[in-house]
C-alpha positions as CSV (number, residue, x, y, z in Angstrom):
1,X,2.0,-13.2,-7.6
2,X,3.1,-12.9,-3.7
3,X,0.9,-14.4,-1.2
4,X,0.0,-11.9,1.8
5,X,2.1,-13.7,3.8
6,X,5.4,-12.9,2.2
7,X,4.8,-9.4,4.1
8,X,6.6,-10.8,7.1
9,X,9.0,-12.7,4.6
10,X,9.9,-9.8,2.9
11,X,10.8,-7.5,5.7
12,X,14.0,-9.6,5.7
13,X,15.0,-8.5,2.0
14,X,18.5,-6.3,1.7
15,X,17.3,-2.7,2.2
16,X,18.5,-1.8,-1.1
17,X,16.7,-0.6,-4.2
18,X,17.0,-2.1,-7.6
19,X,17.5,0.0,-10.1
20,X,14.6,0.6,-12.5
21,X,16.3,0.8,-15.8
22,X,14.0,-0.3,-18.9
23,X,11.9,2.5,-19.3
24,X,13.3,6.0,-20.0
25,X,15.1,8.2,-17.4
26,X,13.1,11.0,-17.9
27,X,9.9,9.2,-17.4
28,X,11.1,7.8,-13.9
29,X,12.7,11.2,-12.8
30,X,9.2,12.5,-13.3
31,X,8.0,10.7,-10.6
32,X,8.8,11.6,-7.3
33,X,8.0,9.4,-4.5
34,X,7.0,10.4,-1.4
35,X,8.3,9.0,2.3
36,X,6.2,7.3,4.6
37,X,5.2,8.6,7.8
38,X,6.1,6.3,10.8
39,X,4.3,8.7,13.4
40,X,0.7,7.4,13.5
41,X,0.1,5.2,16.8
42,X,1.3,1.6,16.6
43,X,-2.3,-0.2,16.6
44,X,-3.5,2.0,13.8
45,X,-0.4,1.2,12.2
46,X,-1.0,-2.5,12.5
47,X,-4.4,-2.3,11.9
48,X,-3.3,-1.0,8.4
49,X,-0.8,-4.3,8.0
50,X,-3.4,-6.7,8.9
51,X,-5.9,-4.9,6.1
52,X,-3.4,-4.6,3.5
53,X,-2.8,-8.5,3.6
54,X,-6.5,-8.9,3.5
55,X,-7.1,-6.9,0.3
56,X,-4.0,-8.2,-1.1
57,X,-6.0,-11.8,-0.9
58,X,-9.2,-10.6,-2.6
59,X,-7.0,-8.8,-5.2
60,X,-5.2,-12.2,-5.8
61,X,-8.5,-14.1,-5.7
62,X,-9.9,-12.0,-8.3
63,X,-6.8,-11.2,-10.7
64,X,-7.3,-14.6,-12.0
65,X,-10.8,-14.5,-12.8
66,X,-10.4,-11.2,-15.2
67,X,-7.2,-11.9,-16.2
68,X,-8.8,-14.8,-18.3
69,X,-11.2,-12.9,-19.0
70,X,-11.8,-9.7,-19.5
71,X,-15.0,-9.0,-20.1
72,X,-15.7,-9.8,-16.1
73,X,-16.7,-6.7,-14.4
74,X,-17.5,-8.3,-10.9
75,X,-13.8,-9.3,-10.8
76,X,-12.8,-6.0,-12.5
77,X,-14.6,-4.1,-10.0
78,X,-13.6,-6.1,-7.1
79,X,-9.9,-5.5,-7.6
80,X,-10.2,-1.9,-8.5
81,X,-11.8,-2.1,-4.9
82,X,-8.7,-3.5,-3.6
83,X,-6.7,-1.2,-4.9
84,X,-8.8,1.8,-3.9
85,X,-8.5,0.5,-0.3
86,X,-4.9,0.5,-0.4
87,X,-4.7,3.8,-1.6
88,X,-6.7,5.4,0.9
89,X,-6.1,3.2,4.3
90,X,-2.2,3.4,3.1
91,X,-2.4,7.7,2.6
92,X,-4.2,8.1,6.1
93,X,-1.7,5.4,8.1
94,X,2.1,7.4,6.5
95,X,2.6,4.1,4.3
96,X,2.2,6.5,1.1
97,X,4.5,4.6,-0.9
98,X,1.8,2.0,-0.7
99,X,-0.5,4.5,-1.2
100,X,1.1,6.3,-4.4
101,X,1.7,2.7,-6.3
102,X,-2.0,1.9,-5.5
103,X,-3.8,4.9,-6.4
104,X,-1.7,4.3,-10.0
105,X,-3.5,1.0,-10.3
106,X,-6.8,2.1,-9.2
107,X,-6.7,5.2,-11.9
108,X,-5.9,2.9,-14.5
109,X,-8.8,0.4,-13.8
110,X,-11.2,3.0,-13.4
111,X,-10.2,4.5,-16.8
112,X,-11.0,0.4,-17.8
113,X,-14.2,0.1,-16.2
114,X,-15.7,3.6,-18.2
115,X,-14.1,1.5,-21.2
116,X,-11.7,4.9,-21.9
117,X,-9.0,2.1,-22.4
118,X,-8.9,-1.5,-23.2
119,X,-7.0,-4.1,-20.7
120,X,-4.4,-6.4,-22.5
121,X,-1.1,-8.0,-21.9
122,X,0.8,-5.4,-20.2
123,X,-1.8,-4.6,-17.8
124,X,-2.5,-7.9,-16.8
125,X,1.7,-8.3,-16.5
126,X,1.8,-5.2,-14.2
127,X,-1.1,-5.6,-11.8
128,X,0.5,-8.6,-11.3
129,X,4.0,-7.1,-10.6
130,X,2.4,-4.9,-8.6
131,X,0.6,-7.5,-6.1
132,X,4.3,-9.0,-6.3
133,X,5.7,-5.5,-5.0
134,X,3.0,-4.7,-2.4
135,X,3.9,-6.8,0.5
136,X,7.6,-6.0,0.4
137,X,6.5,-2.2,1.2
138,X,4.3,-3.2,3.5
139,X,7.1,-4.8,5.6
140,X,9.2,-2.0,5.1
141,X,6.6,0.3,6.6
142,X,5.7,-2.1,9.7
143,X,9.6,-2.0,10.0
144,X,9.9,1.9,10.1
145,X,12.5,2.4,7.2
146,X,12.6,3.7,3.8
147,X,11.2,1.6,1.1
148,X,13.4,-1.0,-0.3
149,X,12.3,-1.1,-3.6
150,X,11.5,1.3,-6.3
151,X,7.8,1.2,-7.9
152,X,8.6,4.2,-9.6
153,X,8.6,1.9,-13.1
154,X,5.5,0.2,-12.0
155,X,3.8,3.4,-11.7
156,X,4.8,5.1,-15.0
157,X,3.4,2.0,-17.2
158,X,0.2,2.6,-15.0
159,X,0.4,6.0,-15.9
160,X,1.0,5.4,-19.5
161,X,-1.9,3.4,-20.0
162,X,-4.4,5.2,-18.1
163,X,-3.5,7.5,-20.6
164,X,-3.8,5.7,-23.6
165,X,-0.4,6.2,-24.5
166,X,1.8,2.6,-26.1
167,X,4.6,1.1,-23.5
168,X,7.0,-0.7,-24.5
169,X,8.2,-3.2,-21.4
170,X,11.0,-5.5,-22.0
171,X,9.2,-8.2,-19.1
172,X,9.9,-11.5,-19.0
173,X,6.4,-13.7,-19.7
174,X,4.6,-13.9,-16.4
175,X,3.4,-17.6,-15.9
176,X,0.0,-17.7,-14.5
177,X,-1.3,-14.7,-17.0
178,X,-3.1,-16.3,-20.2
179,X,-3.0,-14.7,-23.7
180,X,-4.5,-12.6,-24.6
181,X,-5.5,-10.9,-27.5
182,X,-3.4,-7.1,-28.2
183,X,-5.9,-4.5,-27.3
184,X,-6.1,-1.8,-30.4
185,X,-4.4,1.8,-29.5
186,X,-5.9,4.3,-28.5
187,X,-5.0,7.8,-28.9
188,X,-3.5,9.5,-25.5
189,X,-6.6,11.9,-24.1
190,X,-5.7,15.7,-23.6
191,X,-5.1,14.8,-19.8
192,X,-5.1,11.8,-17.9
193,X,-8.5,12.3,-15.0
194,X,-7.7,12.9,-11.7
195,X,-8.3,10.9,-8.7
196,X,-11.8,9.9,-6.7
197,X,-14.0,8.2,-8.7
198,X,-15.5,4.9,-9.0
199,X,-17.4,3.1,-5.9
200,X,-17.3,4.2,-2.7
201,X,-13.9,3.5,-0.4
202,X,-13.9,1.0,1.7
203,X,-12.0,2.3,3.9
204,X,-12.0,6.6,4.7
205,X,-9.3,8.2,3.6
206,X,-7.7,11.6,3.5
207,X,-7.6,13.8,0.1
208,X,-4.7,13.5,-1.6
209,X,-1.9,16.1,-1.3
């Protein structure tokens, strides 16, 4: 998992985006991601950097904790948190590719914490992919140009198991998540809940678009 401080690190990556080629084409091309906005005023904008490598320290400090286990809400709540202030403080600043990846992650933990779904090996591998991801677009946005990398897989897997529905995600084995035991399936529900609920934000943020 990235430490917040590889979001100055990674605003020297290649601007180029890797291809996102294990899950099926017509899952990704139903995504569409949307740009960021560069336009806000410059201390809001670093106000929003400053934040995001904040919560990306209580997400880390906490992914650990309910990774091993899951039956910890505090540390299941506190990351949904995270996430939930990403979404929001990302959507108001422009950085909605932040925003977008985040609210993906904070859908899917809210379906966990009204125990719709169960957590298991592939979640703990993509919130943890995710924190890896996060800083990169963070740099990108405090740089002012198009995100180099495409969460676009990320955020289909979320979506998939928000929804109940099986992945299957060639990853390689991620070294600081435990085993755990395979959750049972679930049936995918007749539609996956929309956003906004769950605790309070943290931090105000607009409605979605």
């Amino acid at each position: 998992v990235a430490a917040p401080q590889d979001i100055q690190q990674a605003s020297e990556l290649p601007a180029s985006v890797p291809a996102a080629a294990t899950l099926p084409a017509e899952w990704l091309a139903a995504i569409t991601l949307p740009e960021d906005d560069f336009d806000q005023d410059e201390d809001i904008r670093e106000i929003f950097i400053e934040e995001a490598g904040e919560v990306l320290e209580t997400i880390a400090a906490y992914y650990p904790k309910w990774s091993g286990n899951f039956a910890d809400g505090d540390s299941l709540k506190e990351m949904r948190r995270g996430f939930h202030t990403l979404k929001g403080s990302g959507r108001m600043v422009g950085a909605r590719v932040v925003g977008e990846l985040a609210w993906s992650v904070e859908n899917m933990l809210n379906r966990v914490m009204d125990h719709s779904i169960e957590p298991g090996e592939v979640m703990v591998r993509l919130i943890g992919d995710v924190q890896d991801m996060v800083p990169g677009l963070v740099a990108d946005y405090a740089a002012g140009r198009a995100a180099t990398q495409d969460p676009r897989q990320l955020m289909v897997v979320a979506q998939r198991l928000t929804a109940g529905q099986p992945v299957d995600w060639p990853l390689a084995p991620a070294e600081d998540a435990p085993e755990q035991p395979e959750a049972p399936a679930l049936a995918a529900p007749e539609a996956v809940p929309g956003p906004g609920t769950g605790d309070e934000a943290m931090t105000a943020e607009p409605e979605a678009a």
